[in-house]
C-alpha positions as CSV (number, residue, x, y, z in Angstrom):
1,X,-32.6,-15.2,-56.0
2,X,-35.0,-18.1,-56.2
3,X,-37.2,-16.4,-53.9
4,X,-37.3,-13.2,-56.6
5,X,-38.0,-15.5,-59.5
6,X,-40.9,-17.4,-57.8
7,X,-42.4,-14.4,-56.6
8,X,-41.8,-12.3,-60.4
9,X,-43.6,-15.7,-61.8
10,X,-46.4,-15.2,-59.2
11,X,-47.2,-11.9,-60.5
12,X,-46.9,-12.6,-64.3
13,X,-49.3,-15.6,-64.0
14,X,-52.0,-13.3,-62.0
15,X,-52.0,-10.5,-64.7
16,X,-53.9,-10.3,-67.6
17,X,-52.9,-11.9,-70.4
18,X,-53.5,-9.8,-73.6
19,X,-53.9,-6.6,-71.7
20,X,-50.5,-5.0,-72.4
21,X,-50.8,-2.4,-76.2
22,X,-48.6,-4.4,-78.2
23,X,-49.3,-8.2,-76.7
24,X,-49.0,-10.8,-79.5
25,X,-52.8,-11.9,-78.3
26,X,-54.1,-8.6,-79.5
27,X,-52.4,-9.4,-83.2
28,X,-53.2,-8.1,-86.0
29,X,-53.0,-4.5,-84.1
30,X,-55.4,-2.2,-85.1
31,X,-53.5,1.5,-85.4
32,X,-54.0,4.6,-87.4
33,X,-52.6,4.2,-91.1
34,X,-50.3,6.8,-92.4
35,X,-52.4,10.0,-92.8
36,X,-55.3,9.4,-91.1
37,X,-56.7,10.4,-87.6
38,X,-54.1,13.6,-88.1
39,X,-55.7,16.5,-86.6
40,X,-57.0,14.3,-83.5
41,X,-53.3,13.1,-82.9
42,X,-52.2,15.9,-83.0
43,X,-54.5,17.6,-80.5
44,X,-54.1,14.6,-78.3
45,X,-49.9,15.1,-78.5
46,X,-50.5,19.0,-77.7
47,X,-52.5,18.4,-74.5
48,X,-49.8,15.2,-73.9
49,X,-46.6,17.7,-74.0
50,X,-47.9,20.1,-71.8
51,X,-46.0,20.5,-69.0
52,X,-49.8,20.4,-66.2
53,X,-50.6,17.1,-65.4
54,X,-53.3,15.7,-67.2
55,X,-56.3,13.2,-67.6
56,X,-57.5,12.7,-70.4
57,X,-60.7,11.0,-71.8
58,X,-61.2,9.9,-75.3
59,X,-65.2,9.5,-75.7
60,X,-66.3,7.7,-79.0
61,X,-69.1,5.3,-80.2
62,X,-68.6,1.7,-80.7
63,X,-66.2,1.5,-83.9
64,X,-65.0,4.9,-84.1
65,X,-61.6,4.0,-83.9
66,X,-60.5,4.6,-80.4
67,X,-58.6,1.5,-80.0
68,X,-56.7,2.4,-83.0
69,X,-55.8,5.7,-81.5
70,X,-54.7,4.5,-78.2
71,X,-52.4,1.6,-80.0
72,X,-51.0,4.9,-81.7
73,X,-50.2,7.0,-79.2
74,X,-48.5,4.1,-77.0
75,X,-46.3,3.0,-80.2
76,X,-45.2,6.6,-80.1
77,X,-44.6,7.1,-76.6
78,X,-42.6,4.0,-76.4
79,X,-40.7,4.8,-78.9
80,X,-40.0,8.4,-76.8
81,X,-39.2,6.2,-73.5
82,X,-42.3,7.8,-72.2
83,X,-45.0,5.1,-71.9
84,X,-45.5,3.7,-68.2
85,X,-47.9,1.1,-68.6
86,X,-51.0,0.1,-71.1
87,X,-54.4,-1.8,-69.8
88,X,-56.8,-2.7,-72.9
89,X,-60.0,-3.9,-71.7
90,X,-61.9,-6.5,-73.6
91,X,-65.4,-8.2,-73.2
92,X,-64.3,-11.3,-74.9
93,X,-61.7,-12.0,-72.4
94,X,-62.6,-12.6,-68.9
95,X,-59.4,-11.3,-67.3
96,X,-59.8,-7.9,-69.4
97,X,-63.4,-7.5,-68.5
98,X,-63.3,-6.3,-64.8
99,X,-60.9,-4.5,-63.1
100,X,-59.6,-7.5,-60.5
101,X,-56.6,-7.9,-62.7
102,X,-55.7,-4.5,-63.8
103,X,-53.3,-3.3,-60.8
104,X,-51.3,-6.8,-60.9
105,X,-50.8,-6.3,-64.7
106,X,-49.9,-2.5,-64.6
107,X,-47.3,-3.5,-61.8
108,X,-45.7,-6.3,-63.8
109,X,-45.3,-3.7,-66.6
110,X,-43.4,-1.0,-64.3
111,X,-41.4,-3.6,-62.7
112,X,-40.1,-4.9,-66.2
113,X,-39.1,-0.9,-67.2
114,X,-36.9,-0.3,-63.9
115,X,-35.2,-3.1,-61.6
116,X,-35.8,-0.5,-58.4
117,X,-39.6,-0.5,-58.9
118,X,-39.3,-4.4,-59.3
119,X,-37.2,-4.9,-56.1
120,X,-40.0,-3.1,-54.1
121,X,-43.1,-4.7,-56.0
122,X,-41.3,-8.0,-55.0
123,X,-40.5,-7.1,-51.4
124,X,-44.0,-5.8,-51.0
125,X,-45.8,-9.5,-52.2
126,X,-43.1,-11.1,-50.1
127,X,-44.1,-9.4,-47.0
128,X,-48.1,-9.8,-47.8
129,X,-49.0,-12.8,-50.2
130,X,-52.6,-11.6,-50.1
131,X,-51.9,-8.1,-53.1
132,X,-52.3,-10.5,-55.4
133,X,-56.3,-11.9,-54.1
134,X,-58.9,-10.9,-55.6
135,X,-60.1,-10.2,-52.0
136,X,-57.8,-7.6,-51.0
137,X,-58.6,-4.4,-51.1
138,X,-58.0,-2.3,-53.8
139,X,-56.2,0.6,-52.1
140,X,-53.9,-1.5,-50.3
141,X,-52.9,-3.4,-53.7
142,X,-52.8,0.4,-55.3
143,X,-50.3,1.6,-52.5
144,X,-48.2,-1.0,-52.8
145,X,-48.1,-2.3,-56.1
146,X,-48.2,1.0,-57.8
147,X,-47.8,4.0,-55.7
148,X,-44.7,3.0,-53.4
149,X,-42.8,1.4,-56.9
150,X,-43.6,4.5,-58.6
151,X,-42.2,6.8,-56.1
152,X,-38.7,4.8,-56.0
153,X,-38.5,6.3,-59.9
154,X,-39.1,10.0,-59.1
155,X,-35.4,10.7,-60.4
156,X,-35.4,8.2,-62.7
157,X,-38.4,9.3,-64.7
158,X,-37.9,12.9,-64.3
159,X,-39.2,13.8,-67.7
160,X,-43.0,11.9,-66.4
161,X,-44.6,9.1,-67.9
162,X,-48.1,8.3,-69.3
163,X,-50.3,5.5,-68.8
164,X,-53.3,4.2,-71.1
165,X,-56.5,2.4,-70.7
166,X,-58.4,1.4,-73.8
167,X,-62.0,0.8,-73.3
168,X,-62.7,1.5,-70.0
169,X,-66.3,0.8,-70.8
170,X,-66.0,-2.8,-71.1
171,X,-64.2,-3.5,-67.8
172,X,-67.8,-2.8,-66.7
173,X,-69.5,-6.2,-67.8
174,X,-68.5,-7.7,-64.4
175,X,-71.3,-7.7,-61.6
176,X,-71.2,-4.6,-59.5
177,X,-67.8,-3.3,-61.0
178,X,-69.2,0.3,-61.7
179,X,-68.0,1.3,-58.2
180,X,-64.8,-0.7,-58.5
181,X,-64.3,1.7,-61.9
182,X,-65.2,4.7,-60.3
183,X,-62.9,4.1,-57.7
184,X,-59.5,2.9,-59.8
185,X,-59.8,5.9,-61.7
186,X,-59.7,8.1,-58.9
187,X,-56.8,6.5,-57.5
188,X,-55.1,6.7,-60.7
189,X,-55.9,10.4,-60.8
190,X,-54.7,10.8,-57.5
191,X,-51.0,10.0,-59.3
192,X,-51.1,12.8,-61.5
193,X,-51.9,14.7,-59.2
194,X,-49.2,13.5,-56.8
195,X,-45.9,15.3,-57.4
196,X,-43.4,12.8,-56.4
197,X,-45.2,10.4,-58.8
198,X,-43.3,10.4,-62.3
199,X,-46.7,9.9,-64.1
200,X,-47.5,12.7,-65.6
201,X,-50.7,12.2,-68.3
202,X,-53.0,8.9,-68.3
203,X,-55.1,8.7,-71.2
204,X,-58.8,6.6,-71.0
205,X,-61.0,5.8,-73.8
206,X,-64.5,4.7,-74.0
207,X,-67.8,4.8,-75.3
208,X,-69.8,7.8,-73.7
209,X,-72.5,5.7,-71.6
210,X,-73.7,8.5,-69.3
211,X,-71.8,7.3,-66.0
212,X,-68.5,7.7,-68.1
213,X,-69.1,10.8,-69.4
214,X,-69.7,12.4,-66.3
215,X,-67.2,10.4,-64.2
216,X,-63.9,12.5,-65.0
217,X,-65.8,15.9,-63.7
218,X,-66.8,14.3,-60.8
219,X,-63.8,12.5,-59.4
220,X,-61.4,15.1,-60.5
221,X,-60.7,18.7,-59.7
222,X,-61.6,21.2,-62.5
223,X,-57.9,21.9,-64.8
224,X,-57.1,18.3,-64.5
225,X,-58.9,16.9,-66.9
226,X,-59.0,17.2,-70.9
227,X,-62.2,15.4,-72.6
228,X,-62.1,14.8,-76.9
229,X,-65.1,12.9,-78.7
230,X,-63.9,11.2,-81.4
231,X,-67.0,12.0,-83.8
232,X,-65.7,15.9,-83.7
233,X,-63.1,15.1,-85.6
234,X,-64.3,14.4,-89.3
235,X,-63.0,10.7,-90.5
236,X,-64.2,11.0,-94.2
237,X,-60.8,11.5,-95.7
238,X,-59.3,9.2,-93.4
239,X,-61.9,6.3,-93.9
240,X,-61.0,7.0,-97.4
241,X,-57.4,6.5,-97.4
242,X,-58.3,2.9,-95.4
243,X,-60.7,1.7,-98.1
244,X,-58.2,2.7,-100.9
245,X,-55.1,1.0,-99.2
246,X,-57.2,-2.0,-98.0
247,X,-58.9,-2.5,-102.0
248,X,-55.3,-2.2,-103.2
249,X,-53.7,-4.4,-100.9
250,X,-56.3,-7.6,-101.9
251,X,-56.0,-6.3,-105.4
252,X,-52.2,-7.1,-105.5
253,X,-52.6,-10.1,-103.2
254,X,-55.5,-11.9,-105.1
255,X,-53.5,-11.0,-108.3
256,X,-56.8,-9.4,-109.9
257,X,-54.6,-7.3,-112.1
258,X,-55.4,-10.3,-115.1
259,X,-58.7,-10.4,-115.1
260,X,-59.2,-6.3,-113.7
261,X,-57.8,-3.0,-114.4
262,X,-56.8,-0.7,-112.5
263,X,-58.4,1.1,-110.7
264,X,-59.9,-1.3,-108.7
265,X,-62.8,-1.1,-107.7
266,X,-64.1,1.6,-110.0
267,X,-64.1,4.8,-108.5
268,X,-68.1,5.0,-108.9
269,X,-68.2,1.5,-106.6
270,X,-65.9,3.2,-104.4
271,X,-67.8,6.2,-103.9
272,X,-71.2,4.4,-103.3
273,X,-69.4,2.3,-100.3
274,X,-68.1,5.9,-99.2
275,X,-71.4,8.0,-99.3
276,X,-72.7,5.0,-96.8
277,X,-70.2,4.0,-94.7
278,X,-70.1,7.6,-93.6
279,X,-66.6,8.2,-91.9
280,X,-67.5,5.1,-89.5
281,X,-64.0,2.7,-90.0
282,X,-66.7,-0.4,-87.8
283,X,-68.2,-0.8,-91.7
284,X,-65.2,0.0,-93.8
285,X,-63.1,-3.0,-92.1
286,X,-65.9,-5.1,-91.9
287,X,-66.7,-4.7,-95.7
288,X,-63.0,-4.8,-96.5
289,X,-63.0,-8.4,-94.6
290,X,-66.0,-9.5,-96.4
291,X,-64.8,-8.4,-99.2
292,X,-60.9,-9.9,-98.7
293,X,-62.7,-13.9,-97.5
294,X,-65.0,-14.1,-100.7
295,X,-64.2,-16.6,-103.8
296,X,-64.4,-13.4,-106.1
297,X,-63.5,-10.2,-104.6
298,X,-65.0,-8.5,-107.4
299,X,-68.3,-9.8,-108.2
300,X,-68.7,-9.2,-103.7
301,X,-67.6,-5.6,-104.1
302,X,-70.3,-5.2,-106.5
303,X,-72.9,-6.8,-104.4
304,X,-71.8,-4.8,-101.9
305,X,-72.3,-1.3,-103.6
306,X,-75.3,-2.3,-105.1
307,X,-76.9,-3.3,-101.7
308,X,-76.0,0.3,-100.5
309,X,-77.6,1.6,-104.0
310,X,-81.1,-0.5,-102.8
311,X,-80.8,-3.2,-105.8
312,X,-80.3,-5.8,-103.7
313,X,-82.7,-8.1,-101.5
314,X,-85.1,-5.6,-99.0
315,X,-83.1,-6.4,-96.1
316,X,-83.8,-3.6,-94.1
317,X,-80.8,-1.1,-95.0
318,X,-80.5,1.7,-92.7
319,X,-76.7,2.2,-94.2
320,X,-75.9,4.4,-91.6
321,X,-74.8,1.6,-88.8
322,X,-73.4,-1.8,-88.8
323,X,-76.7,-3.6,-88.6
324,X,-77.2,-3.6,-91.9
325,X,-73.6,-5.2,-92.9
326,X,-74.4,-8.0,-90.3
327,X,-77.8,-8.6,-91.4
328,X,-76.3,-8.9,-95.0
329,X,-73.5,-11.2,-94.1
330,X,-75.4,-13.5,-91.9
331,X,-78.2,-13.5,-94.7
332,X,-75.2,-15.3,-97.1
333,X,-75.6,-18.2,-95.4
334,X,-77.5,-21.2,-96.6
335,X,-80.9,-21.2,-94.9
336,X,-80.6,-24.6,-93.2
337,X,-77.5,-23.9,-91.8
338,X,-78.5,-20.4,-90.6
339,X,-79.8,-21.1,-87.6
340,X,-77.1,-23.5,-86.3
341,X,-74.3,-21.0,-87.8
342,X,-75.9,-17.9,-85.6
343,X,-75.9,-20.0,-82.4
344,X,-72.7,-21.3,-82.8
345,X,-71.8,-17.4,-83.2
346,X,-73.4,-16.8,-80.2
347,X,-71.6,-19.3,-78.2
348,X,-68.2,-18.2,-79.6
349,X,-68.8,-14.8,-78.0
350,X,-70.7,-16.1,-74.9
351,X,-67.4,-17.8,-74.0
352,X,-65.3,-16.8,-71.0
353,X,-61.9,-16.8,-72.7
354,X,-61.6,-17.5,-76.2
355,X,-60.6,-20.3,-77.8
356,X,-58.7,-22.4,-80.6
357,X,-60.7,-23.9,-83.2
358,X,-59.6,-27.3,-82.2
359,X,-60.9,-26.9,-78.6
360,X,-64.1,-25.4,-79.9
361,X,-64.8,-28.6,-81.9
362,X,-64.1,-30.7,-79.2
363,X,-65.7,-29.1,-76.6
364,X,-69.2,-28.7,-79.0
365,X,-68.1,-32.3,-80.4
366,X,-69.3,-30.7,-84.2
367,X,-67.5,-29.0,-87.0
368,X,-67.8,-25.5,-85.8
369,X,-65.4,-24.1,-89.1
370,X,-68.5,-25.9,-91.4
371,X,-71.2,-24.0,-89.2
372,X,-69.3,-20.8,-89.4
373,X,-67.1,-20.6,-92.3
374,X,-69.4,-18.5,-94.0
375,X,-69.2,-15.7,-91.4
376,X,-65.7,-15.2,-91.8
377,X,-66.2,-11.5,-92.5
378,X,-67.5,-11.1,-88.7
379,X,-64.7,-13.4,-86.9
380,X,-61.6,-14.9,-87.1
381,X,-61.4,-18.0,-88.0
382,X,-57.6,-19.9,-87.8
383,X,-56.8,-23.4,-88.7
384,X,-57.8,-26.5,-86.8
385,X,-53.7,-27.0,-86.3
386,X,-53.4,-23.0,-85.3
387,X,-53.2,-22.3,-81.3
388,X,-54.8,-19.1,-82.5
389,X,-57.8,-18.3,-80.4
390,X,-61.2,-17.8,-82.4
391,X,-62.6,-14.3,-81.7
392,X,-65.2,-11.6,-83.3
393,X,-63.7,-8.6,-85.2
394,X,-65.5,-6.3,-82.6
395,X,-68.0,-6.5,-80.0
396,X,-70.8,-4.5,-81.1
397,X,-71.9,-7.8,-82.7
398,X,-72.0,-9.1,-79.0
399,X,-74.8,-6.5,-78.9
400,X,-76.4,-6.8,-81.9
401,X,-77.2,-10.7,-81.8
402,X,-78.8,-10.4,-78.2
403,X,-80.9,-7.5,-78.9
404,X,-83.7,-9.1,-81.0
405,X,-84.9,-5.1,-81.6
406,X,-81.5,-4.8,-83.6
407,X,-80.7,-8.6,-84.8
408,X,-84.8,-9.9,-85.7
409,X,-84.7,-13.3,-87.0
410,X,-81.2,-14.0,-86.3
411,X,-81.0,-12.7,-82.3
412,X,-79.7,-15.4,-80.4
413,X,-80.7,-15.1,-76.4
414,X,-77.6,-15.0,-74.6
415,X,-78.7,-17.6,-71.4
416,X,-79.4,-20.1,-73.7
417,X,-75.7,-19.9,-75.4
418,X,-74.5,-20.4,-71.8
419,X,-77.2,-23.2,-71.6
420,X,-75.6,-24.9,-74.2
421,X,-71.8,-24.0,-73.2
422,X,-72.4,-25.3,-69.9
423,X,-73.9,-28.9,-70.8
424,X,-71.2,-29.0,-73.3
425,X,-68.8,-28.9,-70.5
426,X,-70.7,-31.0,-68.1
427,X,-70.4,-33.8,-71.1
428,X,-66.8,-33.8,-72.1
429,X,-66.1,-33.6,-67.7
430,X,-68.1,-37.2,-67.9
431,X,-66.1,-38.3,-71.0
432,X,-62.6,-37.1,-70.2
433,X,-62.6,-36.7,-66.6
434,X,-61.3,-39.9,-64.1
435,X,-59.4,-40.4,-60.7
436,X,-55.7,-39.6,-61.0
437,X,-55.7,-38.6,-64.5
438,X,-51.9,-37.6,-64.9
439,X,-51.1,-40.8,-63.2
440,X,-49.4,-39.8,-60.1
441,X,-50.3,-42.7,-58.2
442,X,-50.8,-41.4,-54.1
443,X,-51.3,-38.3,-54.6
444,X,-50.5,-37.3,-50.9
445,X,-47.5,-38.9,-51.3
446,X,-45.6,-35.6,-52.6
447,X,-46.3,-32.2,-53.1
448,X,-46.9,-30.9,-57.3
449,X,-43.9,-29.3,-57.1
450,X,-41.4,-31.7,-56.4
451,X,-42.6,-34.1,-59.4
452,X,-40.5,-32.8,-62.0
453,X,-42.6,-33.3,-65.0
454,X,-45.7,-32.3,-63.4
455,X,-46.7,-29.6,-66.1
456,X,-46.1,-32.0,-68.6
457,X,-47.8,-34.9,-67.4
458,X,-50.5,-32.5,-66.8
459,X,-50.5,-31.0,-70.4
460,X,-50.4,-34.7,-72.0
461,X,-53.0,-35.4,-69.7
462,X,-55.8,-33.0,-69.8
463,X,-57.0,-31.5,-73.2
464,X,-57.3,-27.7,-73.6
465,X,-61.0,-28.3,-73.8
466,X,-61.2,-30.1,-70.6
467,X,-59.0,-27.8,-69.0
468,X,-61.2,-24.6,-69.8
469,X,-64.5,-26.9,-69.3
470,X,-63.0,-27.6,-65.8
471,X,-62.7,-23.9,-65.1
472,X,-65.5,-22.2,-66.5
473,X,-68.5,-24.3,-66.1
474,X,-69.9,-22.1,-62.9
475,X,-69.3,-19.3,-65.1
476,X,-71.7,-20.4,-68.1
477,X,-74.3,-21.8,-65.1
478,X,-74.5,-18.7,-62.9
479,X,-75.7,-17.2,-66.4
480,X,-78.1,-19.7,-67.5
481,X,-81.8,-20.5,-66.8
482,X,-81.0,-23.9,-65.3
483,X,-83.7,-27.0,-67.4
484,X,-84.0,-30.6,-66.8
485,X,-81.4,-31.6,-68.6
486,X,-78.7,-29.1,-66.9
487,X,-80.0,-29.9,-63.6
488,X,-79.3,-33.8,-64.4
489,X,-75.7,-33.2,-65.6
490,X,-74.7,-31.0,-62.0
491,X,-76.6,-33.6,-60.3
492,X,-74.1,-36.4,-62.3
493,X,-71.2,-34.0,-62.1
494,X,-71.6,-33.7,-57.9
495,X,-72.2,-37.5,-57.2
496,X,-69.8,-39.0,-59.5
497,X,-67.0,-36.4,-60.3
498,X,-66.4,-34.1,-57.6
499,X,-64.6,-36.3,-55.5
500,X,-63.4,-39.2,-56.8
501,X,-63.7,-42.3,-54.2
């Protein structure tokens, strides 16, 4: 029984954490509101309930909503018993961004729906420690982490099950991973087309770069496959009912029903920040954010509409994509704290994983809330006591600060965020780092596991910031143009920290 649990634990500290639809790390979810995205789920649920096997790929632009759609459609097939297993990829968390942890966490998920699958993912890591490298092969980890625990629930899922992957695009950021993706999604379609496999539909959504688009005709016999674009499927209405819910829900929370009447805003506001949002839900949240952080909602809904409307300061407004909202928001803040605001922004997303704000501040050793408090529209910001990690809304501002074509004044080059990340590290390493730091005297004397508080002494011991400095720094180096002043902090780290005389 021992043996079970420590080999269960193995696997549930190598998947990703976060990856899973309804994981409290993904909090708040984004899903479809009541009434919107209608005629594309239904489509999606017709092609889902019939009874050939199916993949299909859900191709939108950055913002369109396609996260929101997948979170849908796995709360309602979980709520049928017929969800499998969910994968969202993420560019802001290293474990979500390449593929080396997506058969690990799609196997913990099937083992936790039927013990039989668990028994033989268990008895397959037993007999070969190596499925869970990084260095095995990804068929072998495929057959027997997915394939061979799948087929011991051919009678038990009868009915077929689906599996989703969100964002598929963005487990493309890794260094030669296109291959890696071309070959997981053939293997996966090689299930539905398995009969003694009780999956019967997997469902993949990304933006349609042109090896995407192409990749499902090309991997997959013709029949198999079902492709929807999400901008053929008019959002207007539904953008509409998102604004409207969104305006009423600060209304009531702000208590602006003293100094406002209803409706609020005005319906000729409202219909300005319609006519140029344009059915795109990327602007609507990020206006409703803007709009739900500022000191008076009003007189910012106002500015708002009267930027669309040109009466505002020439900044450039082509209303049509989120550039201009960005530009606008980063343009709030007070000039000499621009610059140092936009870089801190930078580094926030140039991070590996993210953050609490308390471990941002100590590993930058500044106040990052004062630098970036004023672009709360753009990220989340917790509290210094939260354990909340610190994170942009969405990634296309990822894009838009380190193409200087897009961003202008305010592009940030990406190297020199991991400049800066890595020194940071090397600094608090020389600070915080020293021989036998959880004070476990000979260290050869036992093995970590049979000190029994060895977690704790380590938690006590070693600060989130130093722990995540400790891990990361190649990282930010390997992605930095190395100066003078990096060169002389390896140089320290190697001769003095490394190995401790």
């Amino acid at each position: 029984m021992t043996d079970k649990y420590e080999i269960w634990r193995r696997l549930a500290n190598e998947k990703a954490r976060g990856a899973e639809f309804d994981s409290n790390e993904r909090r708040p979810f984004s899903q479809c509101l009541p009434g919107t995205r209608v005629e594309l789920l239904r489509e999606l649920d017709a092609t889902i309930t019939q009874e050939d096997r199916k993949i299909i790929w859900l191709f939108g632009g950055s913002g369109s909503g396609k996260s929101s759609i997948a979170y849908s459609v796995a709360e309602r097939l979980r709520t049928q018993e017929r969800l499998a297993a969910t994968f969202f990829f993420s560019r802001k968390h290293l474990t979500r961004s390449g593929i080396d942890y997506v058969l690990p966490t799609i196997a913990y998920q099937i083992g936790l729906l039927h013990h039989r699958a668990k028994d033989v993912i268990i008895k397959a890591i037993r007999n070969d420690p190596e499925l869970l490298s990084p260095k095995k092969s990804l068929r072998s980890q495929f057959e027997s982490l997915i394939v061979a625990p799948l087929r011991e629930l051919r009678r038990a899922w009868e009915a077929g099950r689906m599996m989703i992957f969100d964002a598929i695009d963005e487990g493309k950021t890794t260094n030669g991973c296109e291959p890696k993706i071309r070959l997981l999604v053939s293997m996966f379609a090689d299930l539905v087309r398995d009969a003694d496999i009780p999956i019967s539909t997997i469902l993949c959504t990304s933006r349609p770069l042109p090896s995407l688009e192409s990749l499902p005709q090309r991997i997959c016999p013709s029949g198999l496959v079902a492709t929807f674009q999400v901008e053929s499927f008019d959002a207007l209405h539904d953008v509409e009912i998102f604004l409207r819910q969104s305006f009423q829900d600060i209304y009531e929370m702000r208590e602006l029903e003293f100094s406002h009447p209803i409706p609020w805003p005005p319906e000729v506001v409202l219909n300005v920040l319609l006519s140029q949002v344009r059915g795109q839900f990327i602007i609507a949240a990020t206006i409703v954010r803007l709009v739900h952080d500022a000191p008076d909602p009003t007189s910012c809904i106002n500015a708002l509409a009267d930027m669309y409307q040109g009466n505002l300061r020439p900044l450039d407004l082509s209303l049509g994509n989120i550039d201009s909202v960005y530009r606008y928001i980063l343009s709030d803040c007070e000039p000499g704290s621009l610059r140092t605001g936009t870089e801190c922004l930078s580094d926030i997303i140039a991070l590996a994983e993210p953050l609490s704000l308390s471990n941002l501040c100590k590993l930058a050793a500044c106040d990052v809330h004062k630098r970036i408090v004023n672009l709360s529209a753009v990220i989340y910001l917790p509290s210094m006591a939260s354990t909340d990690t610190v994170q942009i809304y969405h990634s296309s501002l990822r894009d838009f600060l380190a193409d200087k074509s897009r961003s202008k004044e305010y592009h940030v080059d990406p190297a020199e965020s991991h400049r800066r990340l890595a020194c940071s590290y090397f600094r608090i390493m020389q600070r915080e780092l020293k021989k036998d730091i959880c004070g476990l005297g000979d260290p050869t004397s036992k093995l970590h596991s049979e000190i029994e508080d060895f977690e704790q002494r380590g938690d006590a011991a070693i600060s989130g910031a130093l722990h995540y400095a400790c891990l990361y720094w190649p990282y930010h180096l390997e992605r930095t143009n190395p100066d003078a002043e990096v060169r002389a902090l390896v140089l320290h780290l190697l001769q003095k920290q490394l190995f401790f005389s």
